[in-house]
KOLFILO-291723 format. One record per residue: residue in three letters; x, y, z of N, C-alpha, C in turn. Coordinates in steps of 0.001 Angstrom, whole numbers, padded with zeros to 6 digits, always signed. Example, Ala and Ser with C-alpha at 12.3 -4.5 7.8 and 13.67 -1.06 7.14 Angstrom:
! KOLFILO-291723
ALA+013190-005690+007800+012300-004500+007800+013200-003300+007800
SER+012850-002250+007080+013670-001060+007140+012900+000030+007870
This chain:
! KOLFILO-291723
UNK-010170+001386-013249-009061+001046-014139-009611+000376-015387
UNK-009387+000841-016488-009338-000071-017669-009256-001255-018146
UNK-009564-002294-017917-009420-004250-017611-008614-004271-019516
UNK-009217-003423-020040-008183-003571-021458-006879-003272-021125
UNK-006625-002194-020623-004861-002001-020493-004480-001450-019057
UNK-004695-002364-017914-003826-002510-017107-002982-003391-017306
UNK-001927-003512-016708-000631-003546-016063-000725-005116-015945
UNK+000182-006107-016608-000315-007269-017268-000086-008504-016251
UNK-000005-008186-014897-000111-009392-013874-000639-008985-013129
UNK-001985-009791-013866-002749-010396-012877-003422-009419-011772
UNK-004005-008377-012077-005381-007856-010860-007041-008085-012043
UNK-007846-007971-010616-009101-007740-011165-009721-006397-010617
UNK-009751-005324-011593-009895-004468-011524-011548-003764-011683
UNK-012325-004529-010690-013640-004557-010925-014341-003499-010040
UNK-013684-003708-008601-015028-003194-007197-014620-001845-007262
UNK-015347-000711-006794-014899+000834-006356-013756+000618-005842
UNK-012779+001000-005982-012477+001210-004772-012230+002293-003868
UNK-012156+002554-002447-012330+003858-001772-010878+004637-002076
UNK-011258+006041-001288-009998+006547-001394-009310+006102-000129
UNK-007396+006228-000839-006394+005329-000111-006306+006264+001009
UNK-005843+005893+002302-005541+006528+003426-003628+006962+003251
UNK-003766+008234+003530-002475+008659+003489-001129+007396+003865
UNK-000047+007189+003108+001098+006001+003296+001681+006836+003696
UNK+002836+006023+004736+004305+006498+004945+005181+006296+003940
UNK+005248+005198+002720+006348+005157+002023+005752+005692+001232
UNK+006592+007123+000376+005989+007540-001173+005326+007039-001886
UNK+004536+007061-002930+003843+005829-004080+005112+005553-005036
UNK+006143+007040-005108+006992+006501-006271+007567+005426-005710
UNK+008391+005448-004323+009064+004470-003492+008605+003147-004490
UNK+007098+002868-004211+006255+001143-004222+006273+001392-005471
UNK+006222+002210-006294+005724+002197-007940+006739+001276-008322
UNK+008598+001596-007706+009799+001161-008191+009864-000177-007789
UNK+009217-000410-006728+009421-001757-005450+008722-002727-006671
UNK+007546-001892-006877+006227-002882-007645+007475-003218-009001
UNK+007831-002348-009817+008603-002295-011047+010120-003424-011127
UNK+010468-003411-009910+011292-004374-009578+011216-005610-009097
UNK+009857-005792-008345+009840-007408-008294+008698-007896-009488
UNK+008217-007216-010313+007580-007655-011875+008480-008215-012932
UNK+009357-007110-012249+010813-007036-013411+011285-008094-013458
UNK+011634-008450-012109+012455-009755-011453+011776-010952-011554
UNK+010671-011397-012040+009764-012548-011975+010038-013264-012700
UNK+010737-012761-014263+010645-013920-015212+012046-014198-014816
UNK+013046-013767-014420+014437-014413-013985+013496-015405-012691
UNK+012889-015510-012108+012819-016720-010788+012021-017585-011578
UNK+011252-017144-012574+010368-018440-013623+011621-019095-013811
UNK+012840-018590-014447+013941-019014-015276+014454-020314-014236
UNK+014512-019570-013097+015714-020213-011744+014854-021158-011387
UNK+013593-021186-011057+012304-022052-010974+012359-023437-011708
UNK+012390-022820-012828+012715-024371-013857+013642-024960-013731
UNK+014710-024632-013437+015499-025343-013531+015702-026570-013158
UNK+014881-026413-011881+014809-027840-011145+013328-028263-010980
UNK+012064-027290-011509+010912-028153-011334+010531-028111-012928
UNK+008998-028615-012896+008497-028950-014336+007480-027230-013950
UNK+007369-026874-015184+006082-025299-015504+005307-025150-014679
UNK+004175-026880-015132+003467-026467-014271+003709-026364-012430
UNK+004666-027107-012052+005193-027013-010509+005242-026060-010347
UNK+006222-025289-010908+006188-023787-010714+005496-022524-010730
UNK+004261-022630-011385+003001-022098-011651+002332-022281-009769
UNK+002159-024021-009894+001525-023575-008928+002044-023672-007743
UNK+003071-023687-007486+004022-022917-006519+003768-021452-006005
UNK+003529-021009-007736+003351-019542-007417+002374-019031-007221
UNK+001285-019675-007595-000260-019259-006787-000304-019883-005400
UNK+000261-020862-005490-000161-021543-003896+000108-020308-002767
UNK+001502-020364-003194+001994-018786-002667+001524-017582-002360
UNK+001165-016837-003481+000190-015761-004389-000768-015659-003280
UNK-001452-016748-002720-002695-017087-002735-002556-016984-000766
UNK-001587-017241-000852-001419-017392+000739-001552-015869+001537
UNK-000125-015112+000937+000117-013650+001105-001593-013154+000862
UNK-002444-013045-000094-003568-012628-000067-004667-012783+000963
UNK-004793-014052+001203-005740-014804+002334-005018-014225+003992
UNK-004213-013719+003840-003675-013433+004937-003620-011629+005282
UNK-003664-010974+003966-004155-009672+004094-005894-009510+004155
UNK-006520-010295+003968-007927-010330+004073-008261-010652+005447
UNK-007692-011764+005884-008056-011898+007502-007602-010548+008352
UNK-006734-009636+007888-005951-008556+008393-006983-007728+008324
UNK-007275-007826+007311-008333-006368+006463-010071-007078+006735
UNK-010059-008286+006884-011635-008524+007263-012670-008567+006150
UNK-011906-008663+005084-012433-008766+003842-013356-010382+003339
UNK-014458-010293+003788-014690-011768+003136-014910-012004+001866
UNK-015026-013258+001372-015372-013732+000142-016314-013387-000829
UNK-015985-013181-001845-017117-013151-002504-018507-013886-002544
UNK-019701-013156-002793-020898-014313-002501-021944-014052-004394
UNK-022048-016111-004237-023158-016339-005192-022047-016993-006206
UNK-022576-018066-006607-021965-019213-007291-021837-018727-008633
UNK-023095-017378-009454-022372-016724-010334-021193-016322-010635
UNK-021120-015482-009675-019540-014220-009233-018713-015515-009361
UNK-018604-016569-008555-017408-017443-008354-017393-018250-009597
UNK-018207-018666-010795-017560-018881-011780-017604-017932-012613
UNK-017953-016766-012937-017084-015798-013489-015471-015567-013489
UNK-015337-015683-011856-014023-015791-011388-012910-016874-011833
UNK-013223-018301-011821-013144-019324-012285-012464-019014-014131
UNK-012941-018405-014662-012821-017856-015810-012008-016815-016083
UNK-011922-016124-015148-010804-014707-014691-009621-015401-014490
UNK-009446-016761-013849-008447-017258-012837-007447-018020-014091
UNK-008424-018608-014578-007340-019031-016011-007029-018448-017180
UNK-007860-017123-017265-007103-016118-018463-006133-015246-017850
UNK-005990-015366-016983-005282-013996-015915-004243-014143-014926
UNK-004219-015658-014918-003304-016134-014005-002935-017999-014512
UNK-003752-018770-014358-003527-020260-014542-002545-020191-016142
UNK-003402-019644-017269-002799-019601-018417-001403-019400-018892
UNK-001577-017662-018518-000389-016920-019068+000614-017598-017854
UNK+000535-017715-016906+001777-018236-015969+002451-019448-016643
UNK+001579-020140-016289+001961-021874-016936+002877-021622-018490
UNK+002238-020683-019379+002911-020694-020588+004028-019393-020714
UNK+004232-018802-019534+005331-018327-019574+006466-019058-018772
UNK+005848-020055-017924+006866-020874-017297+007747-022345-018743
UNK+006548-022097-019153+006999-023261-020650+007916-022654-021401
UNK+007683-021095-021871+008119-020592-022827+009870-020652-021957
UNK+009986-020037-021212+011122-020223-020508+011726-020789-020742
UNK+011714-022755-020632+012363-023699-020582+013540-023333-022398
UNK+012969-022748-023301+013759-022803-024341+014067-021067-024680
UNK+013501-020147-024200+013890-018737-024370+014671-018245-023364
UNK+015259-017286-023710+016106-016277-022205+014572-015697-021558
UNK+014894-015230-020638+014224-014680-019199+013747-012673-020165
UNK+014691-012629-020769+014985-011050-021099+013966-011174-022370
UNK+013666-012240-023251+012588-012264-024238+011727-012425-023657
UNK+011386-013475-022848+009863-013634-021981+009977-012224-021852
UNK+010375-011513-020919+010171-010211-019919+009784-009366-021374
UNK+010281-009254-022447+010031-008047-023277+008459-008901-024447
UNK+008052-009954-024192+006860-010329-024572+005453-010064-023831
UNK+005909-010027-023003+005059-009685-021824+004382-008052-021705
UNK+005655-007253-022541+005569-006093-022648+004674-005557-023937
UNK+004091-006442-024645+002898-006770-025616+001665-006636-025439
UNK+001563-007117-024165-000168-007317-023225-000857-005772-024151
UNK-000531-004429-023708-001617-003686-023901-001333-003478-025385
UNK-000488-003653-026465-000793-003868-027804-002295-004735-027763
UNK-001906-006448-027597-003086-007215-027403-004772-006318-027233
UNK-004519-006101-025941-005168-005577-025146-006066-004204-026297
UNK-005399-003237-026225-005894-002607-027521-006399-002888-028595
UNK-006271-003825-029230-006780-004607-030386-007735-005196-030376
UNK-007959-006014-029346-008784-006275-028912-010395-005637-028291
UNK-009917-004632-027074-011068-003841-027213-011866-003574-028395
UNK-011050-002897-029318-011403-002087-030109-012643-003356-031131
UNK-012468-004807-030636-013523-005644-031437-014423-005293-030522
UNK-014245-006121-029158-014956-006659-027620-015852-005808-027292
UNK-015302-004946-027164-015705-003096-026502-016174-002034-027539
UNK-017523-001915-027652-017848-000808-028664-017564+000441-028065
UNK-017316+000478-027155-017319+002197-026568-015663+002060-027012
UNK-014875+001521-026957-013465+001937-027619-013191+001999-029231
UNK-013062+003108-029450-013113+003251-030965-011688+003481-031378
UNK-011422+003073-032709-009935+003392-033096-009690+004848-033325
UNK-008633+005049-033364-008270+006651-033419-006443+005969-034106
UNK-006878+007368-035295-005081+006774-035576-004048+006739-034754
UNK-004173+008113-033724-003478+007467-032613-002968+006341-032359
UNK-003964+005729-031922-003896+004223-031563-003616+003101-032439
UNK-004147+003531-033965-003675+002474-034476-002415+002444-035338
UNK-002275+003925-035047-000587+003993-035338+000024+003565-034376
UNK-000135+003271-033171+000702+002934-032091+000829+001171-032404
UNK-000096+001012-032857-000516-000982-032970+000914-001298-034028
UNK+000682-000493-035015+001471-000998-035954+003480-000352-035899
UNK+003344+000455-034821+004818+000713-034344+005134-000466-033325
UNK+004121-000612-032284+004141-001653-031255+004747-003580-032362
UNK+003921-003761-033613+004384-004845-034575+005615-004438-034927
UNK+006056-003829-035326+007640-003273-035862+008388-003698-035049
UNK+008062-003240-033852+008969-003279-032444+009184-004875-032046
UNK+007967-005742-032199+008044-007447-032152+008962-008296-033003
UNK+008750-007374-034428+009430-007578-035714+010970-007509-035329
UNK+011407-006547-034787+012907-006299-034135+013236-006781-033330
UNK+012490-007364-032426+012990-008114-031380+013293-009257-031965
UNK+012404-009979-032770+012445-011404-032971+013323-011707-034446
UNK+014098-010421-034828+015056-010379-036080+014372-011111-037162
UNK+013096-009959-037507+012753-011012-038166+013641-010667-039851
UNK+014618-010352-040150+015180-009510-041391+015980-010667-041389
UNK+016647-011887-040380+017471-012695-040447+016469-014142-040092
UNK+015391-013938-040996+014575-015000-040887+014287-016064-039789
UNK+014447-015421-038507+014397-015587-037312+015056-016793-036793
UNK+016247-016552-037477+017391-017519-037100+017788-017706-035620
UNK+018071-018805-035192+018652-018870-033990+017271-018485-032739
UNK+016154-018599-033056+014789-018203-032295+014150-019615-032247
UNK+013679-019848-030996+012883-020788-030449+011639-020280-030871
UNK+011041-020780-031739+009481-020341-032469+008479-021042-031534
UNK+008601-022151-030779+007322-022225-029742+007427-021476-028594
UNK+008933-021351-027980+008834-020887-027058+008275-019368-026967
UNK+008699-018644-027995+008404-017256-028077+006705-017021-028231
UNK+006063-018072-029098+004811-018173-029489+004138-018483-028042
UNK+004685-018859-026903+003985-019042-025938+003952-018015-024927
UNK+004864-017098-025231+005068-015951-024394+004326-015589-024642
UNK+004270-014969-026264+003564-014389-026750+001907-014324-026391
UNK+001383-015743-026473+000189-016255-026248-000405-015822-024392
UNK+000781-016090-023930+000787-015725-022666+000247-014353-022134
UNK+000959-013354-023425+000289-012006-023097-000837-011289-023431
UNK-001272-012656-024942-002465-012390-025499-003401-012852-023998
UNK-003028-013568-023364-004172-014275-022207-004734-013088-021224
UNK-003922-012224-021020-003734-011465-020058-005281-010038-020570
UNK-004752-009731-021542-005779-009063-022373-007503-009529-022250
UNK-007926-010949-023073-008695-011167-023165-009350-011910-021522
UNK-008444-012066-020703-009294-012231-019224-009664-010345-018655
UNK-009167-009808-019060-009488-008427-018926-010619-007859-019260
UNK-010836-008314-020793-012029-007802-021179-013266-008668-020932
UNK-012753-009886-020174-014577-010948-020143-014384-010352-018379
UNK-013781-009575-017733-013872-009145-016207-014620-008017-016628
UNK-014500-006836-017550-015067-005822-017782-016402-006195-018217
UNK-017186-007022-018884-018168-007471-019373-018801-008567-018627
UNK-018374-008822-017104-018932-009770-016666-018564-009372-014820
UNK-017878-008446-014621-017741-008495-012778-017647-006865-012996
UNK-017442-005997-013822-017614-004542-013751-018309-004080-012395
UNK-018102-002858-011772-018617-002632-010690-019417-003008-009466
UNK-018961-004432-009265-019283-005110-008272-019285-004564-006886
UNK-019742-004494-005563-019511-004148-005068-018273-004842-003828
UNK-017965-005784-003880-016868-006398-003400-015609-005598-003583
UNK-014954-005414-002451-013258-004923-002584-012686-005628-003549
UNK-011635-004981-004214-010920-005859-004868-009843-006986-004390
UNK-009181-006747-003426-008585-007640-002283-009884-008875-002471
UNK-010616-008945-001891-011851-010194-001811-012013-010523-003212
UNK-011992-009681-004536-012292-010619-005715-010819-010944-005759
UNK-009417-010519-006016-008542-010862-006597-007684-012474-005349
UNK-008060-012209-004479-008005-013360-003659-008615-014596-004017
UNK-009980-014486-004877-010980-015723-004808-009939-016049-006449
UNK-010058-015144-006814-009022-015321-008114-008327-015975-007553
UNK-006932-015802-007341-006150-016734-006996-006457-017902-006157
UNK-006860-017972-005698-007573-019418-005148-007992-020260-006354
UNK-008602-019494-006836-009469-020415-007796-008253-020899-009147
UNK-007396-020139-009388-006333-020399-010111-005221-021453-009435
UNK-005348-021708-008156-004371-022445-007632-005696-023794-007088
UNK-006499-023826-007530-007180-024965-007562-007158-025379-008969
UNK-006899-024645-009951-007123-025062-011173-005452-026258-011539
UNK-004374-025410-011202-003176-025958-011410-003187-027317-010376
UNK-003799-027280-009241-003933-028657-008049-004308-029533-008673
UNK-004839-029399-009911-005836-030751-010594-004487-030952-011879
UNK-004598-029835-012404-002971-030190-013910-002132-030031-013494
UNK-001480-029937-012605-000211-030574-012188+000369-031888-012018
UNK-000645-032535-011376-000562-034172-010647-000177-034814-012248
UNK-001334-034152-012909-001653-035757-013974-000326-035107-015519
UNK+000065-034282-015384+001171-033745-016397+002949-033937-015642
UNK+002953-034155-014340+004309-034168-013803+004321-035142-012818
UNK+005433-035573-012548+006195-036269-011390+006606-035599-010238
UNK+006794-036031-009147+007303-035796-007770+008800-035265-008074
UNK+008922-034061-007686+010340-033687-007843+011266-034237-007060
UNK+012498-034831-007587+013430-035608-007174+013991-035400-005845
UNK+013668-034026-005711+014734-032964-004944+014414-031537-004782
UNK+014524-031362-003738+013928-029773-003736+015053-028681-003208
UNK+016013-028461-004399+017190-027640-004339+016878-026441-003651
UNK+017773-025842-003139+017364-024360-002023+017529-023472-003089
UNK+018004-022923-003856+017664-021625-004683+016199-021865-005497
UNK+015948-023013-006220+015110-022845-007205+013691-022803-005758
UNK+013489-023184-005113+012354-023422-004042+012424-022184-003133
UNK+013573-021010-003006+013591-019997-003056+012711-018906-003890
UNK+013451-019110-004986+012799-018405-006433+011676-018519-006554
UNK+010945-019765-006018+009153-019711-006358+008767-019427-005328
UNK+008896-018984-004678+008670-018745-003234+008292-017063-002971
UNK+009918-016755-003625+009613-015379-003888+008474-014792-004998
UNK+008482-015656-006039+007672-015646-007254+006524-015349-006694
UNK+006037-016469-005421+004463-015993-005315+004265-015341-004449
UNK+005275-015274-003653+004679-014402-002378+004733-012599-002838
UNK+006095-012655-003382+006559-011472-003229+005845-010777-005126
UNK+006048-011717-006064+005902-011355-007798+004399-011193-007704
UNK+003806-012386-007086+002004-012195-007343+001390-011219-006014
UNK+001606-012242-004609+000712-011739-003667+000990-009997-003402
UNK+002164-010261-003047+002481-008924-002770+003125-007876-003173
UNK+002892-008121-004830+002594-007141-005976+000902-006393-005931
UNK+000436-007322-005804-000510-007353-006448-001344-006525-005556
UNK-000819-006102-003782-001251-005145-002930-000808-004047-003413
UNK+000752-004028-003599+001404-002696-003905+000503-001941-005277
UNK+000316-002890-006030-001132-002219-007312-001849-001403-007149
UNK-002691-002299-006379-004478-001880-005580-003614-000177-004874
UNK-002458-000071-004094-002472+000494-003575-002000+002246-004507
UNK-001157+001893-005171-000702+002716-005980-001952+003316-007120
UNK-002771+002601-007564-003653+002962-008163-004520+003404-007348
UNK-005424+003155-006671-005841+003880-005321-005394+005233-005112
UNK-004243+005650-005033-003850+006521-004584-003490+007840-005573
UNK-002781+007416-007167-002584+008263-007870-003006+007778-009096
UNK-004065+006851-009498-005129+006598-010134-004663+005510-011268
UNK-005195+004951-011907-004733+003839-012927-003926+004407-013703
UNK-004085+005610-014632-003432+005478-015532-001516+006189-015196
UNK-001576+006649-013803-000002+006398-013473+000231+004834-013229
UNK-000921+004086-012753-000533+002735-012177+000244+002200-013309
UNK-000545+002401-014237-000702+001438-015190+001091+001500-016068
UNK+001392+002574-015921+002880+002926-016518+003929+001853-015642
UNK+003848+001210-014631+004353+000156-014668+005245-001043-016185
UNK+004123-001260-016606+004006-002068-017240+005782-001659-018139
UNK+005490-000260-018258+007014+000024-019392+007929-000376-018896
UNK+008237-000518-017419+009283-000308-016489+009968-002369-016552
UNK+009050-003316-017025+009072-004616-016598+009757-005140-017626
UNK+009844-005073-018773+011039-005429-019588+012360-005171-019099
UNK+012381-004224-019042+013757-002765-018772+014517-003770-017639
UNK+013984-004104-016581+014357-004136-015517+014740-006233-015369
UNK+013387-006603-016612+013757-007879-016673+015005-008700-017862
UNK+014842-007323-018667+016747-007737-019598+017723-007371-018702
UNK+017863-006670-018052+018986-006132-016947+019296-006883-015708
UNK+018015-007853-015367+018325-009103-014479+018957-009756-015112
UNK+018940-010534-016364+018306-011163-017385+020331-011603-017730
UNK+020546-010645-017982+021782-010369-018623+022559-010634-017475
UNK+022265-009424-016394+023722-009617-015727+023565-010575-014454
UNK+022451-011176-014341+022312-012406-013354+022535-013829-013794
UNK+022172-013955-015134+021971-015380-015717+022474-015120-016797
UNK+023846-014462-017362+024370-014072-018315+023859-014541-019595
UNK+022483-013839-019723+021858-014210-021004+022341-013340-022208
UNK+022431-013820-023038+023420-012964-024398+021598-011797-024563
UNK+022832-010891-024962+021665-009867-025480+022345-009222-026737
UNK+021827-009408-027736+022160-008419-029212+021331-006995-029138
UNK+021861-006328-029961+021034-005142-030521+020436-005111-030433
UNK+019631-005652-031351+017760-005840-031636+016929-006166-030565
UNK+017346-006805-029234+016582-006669-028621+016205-005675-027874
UNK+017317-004866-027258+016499-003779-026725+015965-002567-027218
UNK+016764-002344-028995+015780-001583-029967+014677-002040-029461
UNK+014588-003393-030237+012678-003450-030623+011942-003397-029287
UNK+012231-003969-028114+012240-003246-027069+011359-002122-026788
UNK+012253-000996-027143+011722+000210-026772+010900+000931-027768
UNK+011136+000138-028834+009832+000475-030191+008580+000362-029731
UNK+008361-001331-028976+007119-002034-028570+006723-001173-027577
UNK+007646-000955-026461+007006+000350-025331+006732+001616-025992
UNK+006954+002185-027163+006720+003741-027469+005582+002915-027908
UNK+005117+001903-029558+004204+002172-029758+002733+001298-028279
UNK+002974+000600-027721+002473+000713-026209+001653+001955-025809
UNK+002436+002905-025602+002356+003969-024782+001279+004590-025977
UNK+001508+004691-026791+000596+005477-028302-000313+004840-028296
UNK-000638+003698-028389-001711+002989-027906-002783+003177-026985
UNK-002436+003849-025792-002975+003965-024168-003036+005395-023788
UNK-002578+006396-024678-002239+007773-024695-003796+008318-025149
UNK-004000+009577-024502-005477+010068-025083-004794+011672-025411
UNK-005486+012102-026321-005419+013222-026583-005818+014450-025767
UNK-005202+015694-025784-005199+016291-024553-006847+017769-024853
UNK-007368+017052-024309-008595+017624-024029-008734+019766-023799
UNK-009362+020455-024937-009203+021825-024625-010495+022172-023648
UNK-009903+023550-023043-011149+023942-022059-012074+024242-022613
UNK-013148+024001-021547-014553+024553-021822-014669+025107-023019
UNK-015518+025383-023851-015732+026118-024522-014696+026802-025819
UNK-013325+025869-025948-012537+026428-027196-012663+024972-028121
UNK-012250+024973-029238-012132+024200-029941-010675+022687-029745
């Protein structure tokens, strides 16, 4: 898989991996399962806050994350990664890829709707693209692509109205989403340039990941928050689901779907997680939605997709 433009929560897409053993449930089945609890994540960030502080909820959701994983590895017999290299490489993976963008999409929250987070998020492989194209000499621009960059800006431009001088817009909060998805990108490309074809399963690296990300939040949590007053049953629900179901056991359904019908169907996820997170967004937590957002919306996913699109290769021997 591409560490520039996969699918913007959180795998490490480093070890071989083998071919998948025939499933009973379809891949489209899990593609939708996967598409719907991604979708659904930034509404439980939303429900999450309500009653804890970001970072609580962050690491709620790795603690979580982290559990569901450690528990498919004892299943699967997968041990740990070895050599104090690999594990701070990882260390480094854990907070561009998970500690970061979580925490500052749990912030951005506190002052944006659930349906802007969810359609910022939908930015990552803009980022992501742009990026290569410094990081990565083997990715070269092609107008393709960099026509897609600058439809993908249009599309940000519309979301965030910018023609009404971005009236009525929380400018940090959005800037942290935003930042959030830039994070996602650049832990991608220091995994491609630093754990590339390892021989470890990915289950065993993306596990030490999360570990190592839910040791990172164990230390900034304490000294940034207080003891929650109260631990209300929906919001302690919501993170619950967040990590078990948004990180850990997403993050199988991935490995597995890509495995099976290769990254770049995996990776089409990613279009599906806005869509599904304005439509929570709205009719769960009656967040106002105007026009412009789901225009620019679907601007940012076309130029996305133009971005990540390759040109279609002639046979052998024709031009």
């Amino acid at each position: 898989m591409s560490t520039a433009t996969a699918p913007s929560h959180r795998s490490l897409p480093t070890a071989t991996t083998a071919p998948a053993p025939r499933r009973a449930l379809d891949w489209r089945v899990r593609f939708a399962l996967l598409s719907l609890v991604w979708g659904f994540s930034f509404l439980l960030i939303k429900v999450g806050t309500h009653a804890f502080a970001p970072f609580q909820v962050t690491f709620g959701r790795l603690l979580f994350g982290t559990a569901v994983l450690a528990v498919a590895m004892a299943v699967r017999r997968a041990g740990p990664p070895r050599g104090a290299r690999t594990w701070g490489h990882l260390a480094v993976a854990a907070f561009f890829l998970n500690a970061l963008p979580f925490s500052l999409f749990a912030y951005a929250e506190l002052t944006i709707p659930s349906t802007l987070a969810g359609i910022c998020n939908a930015t990552s492989p803009l980022w992501g693209m742009a990026l290569s194209l410094v990081a990565l000499s083997e990715d070269r621009p092609t107008r393709r692509r960099v026509a897609g960059l600058g439809i993908g800006f249009l599309g940000v431009l519309t979301v965030l109205g910018a023609w009404q001088g971005f009236s009525g817009l929380d400018v940090t909060g959005t800037a942290m989403a935003l930042l959030a998805s830039l994070s996602y990108p650049v832990g991608w490309i220091y995994v491609r340039r630093t754990l590339a074809g390892r021989g470890e399963s990915h289950l065993s690296l993306t596990g030490a990941q999360l570990f190592l990300a839910t040791l990172q939040l164990a230390v900034v949590t304490p000294l940034f928050t207080t003891w929650p007053a109260s631990f209300p049953v929906v919001p302690v629900l919501a993170v619950v689901a967040l990590g078990a179901l948004g990180t850990g056991f997403a993050v199988l359904l991935q490995y597995g779907i890509v495995a099976e019908v290769g990254p770049t169907t995996g990776q089409m996820v990613t279009y599906f997680i806005p869509v599904i997170a304005t439509a929570a967004g709205v009719t769960l937590l009656d967040e106002a939605l105007t026009w412009n957002t789901p225009v620019g919306a679907l601007i940012v996913l076309a130029g996305a997709a133009l971005t990540q699109s390759r040109p279609r290769r002639s046979p052998a021997g024709q031009p």
